[in-house]
C-alpha positions in Angstrom: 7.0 -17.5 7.0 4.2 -17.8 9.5 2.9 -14.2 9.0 3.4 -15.1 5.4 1.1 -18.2 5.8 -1.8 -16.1 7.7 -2.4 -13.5 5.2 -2.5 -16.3 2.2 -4.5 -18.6 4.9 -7.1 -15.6 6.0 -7.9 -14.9 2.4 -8.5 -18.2 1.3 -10.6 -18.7 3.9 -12.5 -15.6 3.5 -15.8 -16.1 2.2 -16.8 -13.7 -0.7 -20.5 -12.5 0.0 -23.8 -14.1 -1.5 -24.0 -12.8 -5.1 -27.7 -12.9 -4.0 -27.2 -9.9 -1.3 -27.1 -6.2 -2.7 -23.1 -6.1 -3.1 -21.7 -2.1 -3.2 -19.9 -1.8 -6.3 -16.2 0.2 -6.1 -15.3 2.3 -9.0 -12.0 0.2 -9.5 -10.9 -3.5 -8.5 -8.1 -3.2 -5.8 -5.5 -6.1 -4.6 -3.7 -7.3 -2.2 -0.5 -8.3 -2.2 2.2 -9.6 0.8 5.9 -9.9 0.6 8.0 -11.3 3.3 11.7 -9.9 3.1 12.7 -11.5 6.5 14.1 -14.7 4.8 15.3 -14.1 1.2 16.7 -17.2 -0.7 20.2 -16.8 -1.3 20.6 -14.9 -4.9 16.4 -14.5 -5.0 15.3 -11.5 -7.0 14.0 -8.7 -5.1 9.9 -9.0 -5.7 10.6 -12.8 -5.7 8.6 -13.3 -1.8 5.5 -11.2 -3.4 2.1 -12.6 -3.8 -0.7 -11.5 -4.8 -3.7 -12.2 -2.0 -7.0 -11.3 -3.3 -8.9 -9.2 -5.5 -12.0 -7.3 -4.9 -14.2 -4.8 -5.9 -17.0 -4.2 -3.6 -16.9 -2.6 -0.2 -18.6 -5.8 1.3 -15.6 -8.3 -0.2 -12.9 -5.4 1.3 -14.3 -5.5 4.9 -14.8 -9.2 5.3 -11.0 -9.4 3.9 -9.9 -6.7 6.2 -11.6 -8.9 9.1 -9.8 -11.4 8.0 -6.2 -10.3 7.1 -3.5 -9.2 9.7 -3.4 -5.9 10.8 0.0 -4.6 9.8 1.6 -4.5 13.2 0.8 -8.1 13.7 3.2 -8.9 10.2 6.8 -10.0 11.1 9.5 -7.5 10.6 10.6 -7.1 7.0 7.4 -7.3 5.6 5.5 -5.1 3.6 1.5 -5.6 3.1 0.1 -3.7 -0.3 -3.2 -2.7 -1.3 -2.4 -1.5 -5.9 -5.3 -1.2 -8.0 -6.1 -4.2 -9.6 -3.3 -5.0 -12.7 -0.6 -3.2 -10.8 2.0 -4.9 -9.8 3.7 -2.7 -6.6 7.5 -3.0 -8.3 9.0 0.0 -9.7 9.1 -1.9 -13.0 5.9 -2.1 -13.4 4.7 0.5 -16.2 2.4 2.3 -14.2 4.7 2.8 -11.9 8.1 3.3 -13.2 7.8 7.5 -14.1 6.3 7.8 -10.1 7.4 8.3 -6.8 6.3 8.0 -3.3 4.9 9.7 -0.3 6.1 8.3 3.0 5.4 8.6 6.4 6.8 6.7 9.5 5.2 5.8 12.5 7.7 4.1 15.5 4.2 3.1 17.1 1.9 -0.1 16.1 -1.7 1.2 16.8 -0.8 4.3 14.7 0.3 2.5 11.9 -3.0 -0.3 11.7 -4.8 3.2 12.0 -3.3 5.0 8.8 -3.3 1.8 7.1 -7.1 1.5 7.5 -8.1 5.4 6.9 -5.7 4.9 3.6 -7.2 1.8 2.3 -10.3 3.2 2.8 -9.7 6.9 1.2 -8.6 4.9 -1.6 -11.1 2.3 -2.3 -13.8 5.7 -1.7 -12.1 6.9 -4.1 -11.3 10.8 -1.6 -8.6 11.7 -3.7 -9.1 14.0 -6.4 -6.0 13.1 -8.4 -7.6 9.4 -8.2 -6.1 8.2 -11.1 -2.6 9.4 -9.8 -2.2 6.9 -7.3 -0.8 3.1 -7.8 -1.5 1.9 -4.3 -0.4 1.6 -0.7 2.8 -0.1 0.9 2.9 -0.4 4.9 6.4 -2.0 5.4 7.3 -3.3 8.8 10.4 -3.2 10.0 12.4 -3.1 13.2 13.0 0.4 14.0 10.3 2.2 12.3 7.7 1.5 10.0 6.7 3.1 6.9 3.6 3.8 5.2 3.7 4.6 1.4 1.6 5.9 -0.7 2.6 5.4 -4.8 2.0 7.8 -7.4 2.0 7.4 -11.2 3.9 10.5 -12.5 6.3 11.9 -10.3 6.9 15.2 -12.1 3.5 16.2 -12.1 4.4 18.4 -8.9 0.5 19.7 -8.9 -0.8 17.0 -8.5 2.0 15.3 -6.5 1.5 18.1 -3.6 -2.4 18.3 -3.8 -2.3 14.3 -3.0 0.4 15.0 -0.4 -1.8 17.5 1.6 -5.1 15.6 0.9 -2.8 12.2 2.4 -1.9 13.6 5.3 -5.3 15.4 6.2 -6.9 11.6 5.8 -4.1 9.8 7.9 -4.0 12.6 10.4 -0.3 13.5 10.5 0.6 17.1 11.4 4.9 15.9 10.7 6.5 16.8 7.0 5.9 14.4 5.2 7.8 14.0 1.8 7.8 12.5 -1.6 10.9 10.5 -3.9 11.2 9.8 -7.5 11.3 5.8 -7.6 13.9 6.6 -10.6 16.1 8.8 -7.8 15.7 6.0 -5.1 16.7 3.2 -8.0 20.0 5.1 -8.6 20.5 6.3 -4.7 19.0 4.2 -2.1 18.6 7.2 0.7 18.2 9.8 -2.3 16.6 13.3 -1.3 13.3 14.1 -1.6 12.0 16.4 -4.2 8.7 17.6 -2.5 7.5 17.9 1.0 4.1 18.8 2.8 
């Protein structure tokens, strides 16, 4: 509840620049959503604990948010901080995701996680990935053992592009480890299903 209360707290008291001031227009809008698992409601819903935080599209509103917001190793375990383009909801239900999948990579240390999270928010908002309009968005889920990074992809049989954003991912985040990709339908049916690519 209380890391829940910062991130809705540090964006509502973000000030959005002066419409006055040259503003850096992104290609896309981008949000960000929290969701705190560490206290579910007895019967909730899964996705029930999600909220959307703010949307923005110029690089001047995403760095006075980032300033703002909780670096993911600050967030209490079980919670998962997402940065989708703007009109995705990050659910598997959602239409542009429900045919993807995910790249993941874990990280057992804090600074190394706050440090992928920021080279991946901002490879996405700069729009370095080819396959561009392949990608959903970003998860970085905390939890107690090791946290996750995930990055979501639109149509998880295109293996082409799948791989190319694979390699391209981990070249941006830095990782020389496998890292390896899941159909959300696989992971729906299976909860520790098996990957179907790997870089």
């Amino acid at each position: 509840m209380a890391g829940e209360v910062a991130v809705e707290g540090a964006a509502a008291a973000t000030e959005v620049p002066d419409s006055n001031q040259q503003s850096h227009k992104l290609e896309r809008k981008w949000t960000f959503w929290f969701d705190n698992q560490s206290r579910p409601k007895q019967g909730a819903a899964w996705g029930s604990s999600l909220r959307k935080v703010y949307t923005f599209d110029t690089v001047e509103e995403f760095w006075c948010l980032y300033d703002q917001i909780p670096k993911p190793s600050k967030l209490p375990a079980n919670a998962d901080f997402h940065l989708f383009k703007s009109g995705v909801e990050p659910k598997w239900e959602d239409p542009e995701c429900a045919n993807g999948g995910k790249w993941t990579v874990t990280s057992s240390r804090k600074a190394n996680l706050d440090s992928m999270w920021l080279e991946t928010l901002m490879a996405l908002i700069g729009e370095q990935f080819e396959e561009s309009d392949e990608i959903c968005g970003v998860v970085a889920s905390v939890r107690q053992r090791q946290d996750k990074l995930a990055l979501w992809t639109k149509n998880a049989t295109n293996e082409a592009a799948q791989m190319s954003l694979g390699r391209k991912w981990k070249e941006i985040i830095d990782v020389t480890d496998k890292i390896s990709f899941s159909f959300h339908e696989d992971l729906r049916r299976e909860k520790s299903a098996k990957s179907r690519y790997s870089v």
